[in-house]
C-alpha positions in Angstrom: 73.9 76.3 106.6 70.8 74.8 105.2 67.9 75.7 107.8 69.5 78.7 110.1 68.8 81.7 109.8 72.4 82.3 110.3 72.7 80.9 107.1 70.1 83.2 104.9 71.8 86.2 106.4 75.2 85.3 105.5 73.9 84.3 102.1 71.9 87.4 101.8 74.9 89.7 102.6 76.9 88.0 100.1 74.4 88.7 97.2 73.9 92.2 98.3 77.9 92.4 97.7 77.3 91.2 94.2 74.9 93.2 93.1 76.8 96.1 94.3 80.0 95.1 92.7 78.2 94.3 89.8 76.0 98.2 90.0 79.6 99.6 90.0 80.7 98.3 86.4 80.7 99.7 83.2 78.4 97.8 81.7 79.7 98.1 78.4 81.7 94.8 76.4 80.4 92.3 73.5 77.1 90.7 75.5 75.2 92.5 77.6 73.9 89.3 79.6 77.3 88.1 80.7 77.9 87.8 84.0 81.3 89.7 82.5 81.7 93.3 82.8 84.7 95.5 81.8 86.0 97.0 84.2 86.6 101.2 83.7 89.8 102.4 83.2 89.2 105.0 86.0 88.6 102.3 88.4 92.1 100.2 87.3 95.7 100.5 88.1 97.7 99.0 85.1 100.3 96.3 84.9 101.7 97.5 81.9 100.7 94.1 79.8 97.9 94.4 77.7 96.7 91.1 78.4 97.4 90.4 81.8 94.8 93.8 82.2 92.0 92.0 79.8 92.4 88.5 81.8 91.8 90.8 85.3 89.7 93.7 84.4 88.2 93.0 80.6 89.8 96.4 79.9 93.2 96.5 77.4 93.6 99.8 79.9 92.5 98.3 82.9 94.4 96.0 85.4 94.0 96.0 89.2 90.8 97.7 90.6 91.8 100.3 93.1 92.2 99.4 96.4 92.9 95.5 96.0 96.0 93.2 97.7 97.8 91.3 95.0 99.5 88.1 95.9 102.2 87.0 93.4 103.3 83.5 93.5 106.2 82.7 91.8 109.4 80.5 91.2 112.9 82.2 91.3 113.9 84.1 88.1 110.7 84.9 86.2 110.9 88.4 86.6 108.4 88.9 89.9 110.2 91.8 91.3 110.2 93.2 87.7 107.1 92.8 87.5 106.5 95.0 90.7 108.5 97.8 89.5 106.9 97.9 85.9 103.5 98.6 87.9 105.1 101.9 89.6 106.4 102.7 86.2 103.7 102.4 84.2 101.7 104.2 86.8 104.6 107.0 87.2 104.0 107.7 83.5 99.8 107.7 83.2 99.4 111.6 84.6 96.7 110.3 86.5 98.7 108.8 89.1 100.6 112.0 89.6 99.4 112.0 93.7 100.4 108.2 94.1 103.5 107.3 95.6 105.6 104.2 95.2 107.6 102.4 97.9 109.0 99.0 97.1 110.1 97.2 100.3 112.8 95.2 99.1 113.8 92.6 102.3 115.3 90.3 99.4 117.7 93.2 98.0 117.3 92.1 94.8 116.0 95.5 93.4 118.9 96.8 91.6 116.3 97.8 88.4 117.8 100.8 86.2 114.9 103.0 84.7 114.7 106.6 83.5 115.3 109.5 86.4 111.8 110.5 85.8 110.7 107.1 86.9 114.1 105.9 89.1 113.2 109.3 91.4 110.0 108.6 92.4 110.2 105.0 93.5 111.6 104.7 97.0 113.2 101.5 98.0 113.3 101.0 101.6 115.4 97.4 102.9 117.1 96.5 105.9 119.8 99.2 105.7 117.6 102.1 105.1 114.9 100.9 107.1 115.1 99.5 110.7 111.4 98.5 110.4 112.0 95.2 108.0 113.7 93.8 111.1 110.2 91.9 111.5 106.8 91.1 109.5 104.9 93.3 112.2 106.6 96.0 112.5 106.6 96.0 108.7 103.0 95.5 107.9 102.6 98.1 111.1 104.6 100.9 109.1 102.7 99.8 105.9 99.6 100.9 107.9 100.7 104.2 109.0 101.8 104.9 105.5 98.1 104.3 104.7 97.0 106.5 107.5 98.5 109.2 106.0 95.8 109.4 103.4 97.9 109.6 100.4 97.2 106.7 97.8 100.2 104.3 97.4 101.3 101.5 95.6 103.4 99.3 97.5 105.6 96.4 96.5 106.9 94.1 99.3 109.6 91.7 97.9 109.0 88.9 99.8 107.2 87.4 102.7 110.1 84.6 102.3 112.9 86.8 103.2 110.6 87.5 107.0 110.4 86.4 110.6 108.4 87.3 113.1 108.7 89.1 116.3 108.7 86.0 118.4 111.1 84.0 116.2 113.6 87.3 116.3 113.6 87.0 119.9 114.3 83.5 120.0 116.8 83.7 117.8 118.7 86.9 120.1 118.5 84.4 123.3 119.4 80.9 121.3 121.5 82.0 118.4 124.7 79.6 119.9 122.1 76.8 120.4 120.7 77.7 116.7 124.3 77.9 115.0 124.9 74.6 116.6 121.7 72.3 115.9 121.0 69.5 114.0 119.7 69.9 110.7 116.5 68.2 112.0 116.3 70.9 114.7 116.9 73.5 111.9 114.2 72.3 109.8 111.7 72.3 112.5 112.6 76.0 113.2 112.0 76.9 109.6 108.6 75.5 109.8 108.0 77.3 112.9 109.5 80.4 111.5 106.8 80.5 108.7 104.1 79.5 111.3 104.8 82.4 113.2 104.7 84.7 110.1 101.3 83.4 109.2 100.1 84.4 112.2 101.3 87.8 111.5 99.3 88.5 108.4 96.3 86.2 110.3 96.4 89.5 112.3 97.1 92.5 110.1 96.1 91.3 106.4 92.5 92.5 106.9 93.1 95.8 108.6 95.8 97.0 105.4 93.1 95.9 103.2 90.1 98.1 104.6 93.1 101.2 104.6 94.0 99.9 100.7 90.0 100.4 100.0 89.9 103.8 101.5 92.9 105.7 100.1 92.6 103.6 96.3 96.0 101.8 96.9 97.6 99.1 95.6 99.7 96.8 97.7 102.0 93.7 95.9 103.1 90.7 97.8 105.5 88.6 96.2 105.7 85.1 97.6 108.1 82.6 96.1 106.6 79.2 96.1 107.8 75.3 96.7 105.9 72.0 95.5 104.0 70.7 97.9 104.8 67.2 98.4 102.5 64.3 98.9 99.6 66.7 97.6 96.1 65.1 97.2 94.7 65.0 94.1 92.4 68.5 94.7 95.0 70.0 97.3 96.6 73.2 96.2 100.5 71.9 94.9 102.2 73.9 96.2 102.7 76.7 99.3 104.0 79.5 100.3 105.0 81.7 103.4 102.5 83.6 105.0 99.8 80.8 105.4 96.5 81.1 104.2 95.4 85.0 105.6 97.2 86.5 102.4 94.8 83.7 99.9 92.1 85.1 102.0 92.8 88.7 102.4 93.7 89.1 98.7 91.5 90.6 95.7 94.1 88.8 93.3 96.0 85.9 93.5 98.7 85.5 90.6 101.3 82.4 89.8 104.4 82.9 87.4 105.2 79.7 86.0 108.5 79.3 83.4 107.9 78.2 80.0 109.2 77.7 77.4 112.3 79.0 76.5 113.1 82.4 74.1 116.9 81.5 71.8 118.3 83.9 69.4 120.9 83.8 66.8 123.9 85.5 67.3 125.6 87.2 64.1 127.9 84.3 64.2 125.1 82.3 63.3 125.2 80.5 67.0 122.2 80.1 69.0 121.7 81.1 72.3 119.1 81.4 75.4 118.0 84.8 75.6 114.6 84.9 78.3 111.8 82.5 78.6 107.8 82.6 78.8 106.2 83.2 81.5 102.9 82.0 82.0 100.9 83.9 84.4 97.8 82.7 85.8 95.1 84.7 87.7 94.1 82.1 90.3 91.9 84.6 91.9 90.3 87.6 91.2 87.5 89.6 92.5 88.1 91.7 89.0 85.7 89.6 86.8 85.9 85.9 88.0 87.5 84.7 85.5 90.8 82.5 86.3 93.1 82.8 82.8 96.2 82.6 81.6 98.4 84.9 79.2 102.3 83.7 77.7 103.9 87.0 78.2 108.2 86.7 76.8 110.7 87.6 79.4 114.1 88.7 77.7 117.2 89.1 79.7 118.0 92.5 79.8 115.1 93.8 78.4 112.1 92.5 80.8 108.6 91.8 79.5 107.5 92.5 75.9 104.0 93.5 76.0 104.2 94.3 71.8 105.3 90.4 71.5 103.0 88.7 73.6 100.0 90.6 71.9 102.2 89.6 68.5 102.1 86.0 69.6 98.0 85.9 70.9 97.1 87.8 67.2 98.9 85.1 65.6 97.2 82.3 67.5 93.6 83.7 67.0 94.2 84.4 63.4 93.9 88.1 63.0 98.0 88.6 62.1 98.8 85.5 59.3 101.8 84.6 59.0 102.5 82.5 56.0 106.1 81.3 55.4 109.2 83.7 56.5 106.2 86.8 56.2 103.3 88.3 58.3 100.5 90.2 57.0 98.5 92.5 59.7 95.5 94.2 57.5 94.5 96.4 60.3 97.5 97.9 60.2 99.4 97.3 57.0 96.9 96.6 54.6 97.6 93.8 52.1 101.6 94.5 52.7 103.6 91.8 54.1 106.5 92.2 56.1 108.8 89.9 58.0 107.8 89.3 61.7 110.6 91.2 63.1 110.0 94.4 60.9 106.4 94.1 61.5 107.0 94.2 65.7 109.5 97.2 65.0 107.2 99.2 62.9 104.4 98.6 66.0 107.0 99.4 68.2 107.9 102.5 67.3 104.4 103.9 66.0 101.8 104.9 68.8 99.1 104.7 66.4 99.9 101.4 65.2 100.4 100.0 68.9 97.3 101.2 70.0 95.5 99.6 67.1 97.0 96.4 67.8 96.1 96.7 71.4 92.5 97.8 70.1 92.0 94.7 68.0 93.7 92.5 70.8 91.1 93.4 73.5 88.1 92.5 70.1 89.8 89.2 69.7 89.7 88.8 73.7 86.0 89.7 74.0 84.9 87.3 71.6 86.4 84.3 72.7 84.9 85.2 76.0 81.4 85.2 74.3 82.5 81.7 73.0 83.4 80.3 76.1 80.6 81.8 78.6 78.2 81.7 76.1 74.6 80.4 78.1 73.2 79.3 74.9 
């Protein structure tokens, strides 16, 4: 507000914040002067993709700072509650997250994930048969809260804000369920609307109090949101929406779409070709990581999940530092002037740790320096 006073304090506040943030980062990464910074590893909780954590944290070991609410916005079928449970695993395995605990709320039931014992044992899965508490989105977020009260850092998972209704709308339903099983499909459409009216109003209320317990215990809380075009969009409105209104956008540290690509096919022994997984682009659309808003291709196989070796494969490739020339690939970091085919090459990463984390070193080099291109003040 040009003028007020209310105005210079407001803006004053908001560049202390800054320059706190800012005090906090390593300050560390290819140009001092950049308004980038990476982000320490300490500070980070992984996503187990080596680029998604250098497009939020600058850091091939980073990822999410402590503390922060993620909002994933996704389509059906590109891997989002995956995506949640590879988190917890990743974090299950790095020692350092011995004390966390992982609870995946799962009101969609759609986690039916098979991983190790080691990792299956220490994720608890809590849904509507288990837990009495997913009957609404405050009683929910409520028990998130007292999770958080206990002091113990979490990471929470809550597959989706979609599959909730609110206290009010449950109560309806209870004293109108004949009316509601008999409506018009007008009447029906106007009570969905409602429905995720009411549930905005829920996280309107609670999204800023599980955030402040997120920053003091160094947790990590997921929401997935499936998301639908928006139609008649102007040309600069947002395209498309979601449940839970605008107090998650608000509330959140991150904000992250999964978008299908392209599609992965393989070819059987028999010679026939077939659809095995697609790309998923995901874009950070906000983050209070490093500012930055990109986008990494990561492949999702069926089966299999995300390939963290072959998206870094693919972004080598791209930026020239693995050249591939014909039916062969040639990786001098690693192999030297010895080509191999692209398969072999992936396999031989794979199942060398030295030879992955030398990929992953020259992957977050590559990353840095196009950063210095693009944000370059010169």
């Amino acid at each position: 507000v040009v003028g007020s006073n209310t105005g210079e304090n407001l803006m004053t506040e908001k560049v202390k914040e800054l320059l706190k943030e800012a005090s906090e980062c390593d300050t560390s990464g290819t140009f001092e002067n950049s308004i980038l910074k990476k982000i320490p590893t300490e500070q980070c909780i992984s996503t187990g993709i080596t680029l998604l954590n250098l497009n939020l944290s600058g850091n091939k070991d980073g990822g999410f700072r402590k503390g922060s609410l993620v909002q994933l916005l996704a389509e059906t079928g590109v891997g989002k509650t995956l995506f949640g449970s590879y988190v917890m695993a990743t974090a299950i395995k790095n020692p350092a997250f011995k004390n966390y605990k992982m609870r995946f709320i799962d009101k969609e039931g759609g986690f039916n994930i098979e991983y190790p014992k080691e990792i299956q044992d220490r994720i608890e899965t809590f849904n509507s048969t288990n837990c009495p508490s997913l009957s609404t989105i405050e009683r929910t977020l409520i028990m998130i809260c007292n999770w958080l009260d206990e002091g113990v850092p979490l990471i929470i998972c809550l597959d989706s804000t979609n599959a909730f209704i609110s206290q009010n709308m449950l109560e309806n339903f209870k004293t109108n369920s004949n009316t509601v099983s008999k409506d018009t499909e007008t009447k029906q459409g106007e009570l969905k609307e409602d429905m995720m009216g009411q549930v905005a109003k829920a996280m309107s209320k609670y999204m800023p109090i599980v955030k402040e317990k997120l920053d003091k215990t160094g947790s990590l809380m997921l929401i997935m949101s499936q998301y639908r075009d928006k139609i008649g969009a102007g040309m600069f409105d947002e395209k498309v929406y979601t449940s839970g209104g605008k107090a998650i956008e608000y509330s959140c540290d991150y904000r992250l779409q999964f978008k299908k690509g392209s599609k992965i096919t393989q070819v059987t022994a028999t010679g026939r070709k077939v659809d095995s997984g697609c790309i998923v682009n995901i874009t950070v659309k906000k983050t209070r990581g490093n500012g930055l808003h990109l986008s990494c291709a990561i492949p999702f196989k069926d089966g299999i999940g995300f390939s963290d070796i072959q998206a870094m494969f693919n972004y080598l490739k791209e930026t020239k530092v693995i050249e591939q020339k014909g039916a062969y690939c040639s990786f001098p970091a690693i192999f030297g002037e010895d080509r191999k085919f692209e398969k072999d090459m992936r396999k031989a990463i794979g199942t060398n740790p030295e030879y992955l984390e030398i990929m992953r070193n020259e992957a977050e080099k590559v990353w840095w320096e196009e950063q210095e291109s693009i944000f370059d003040p010169f």
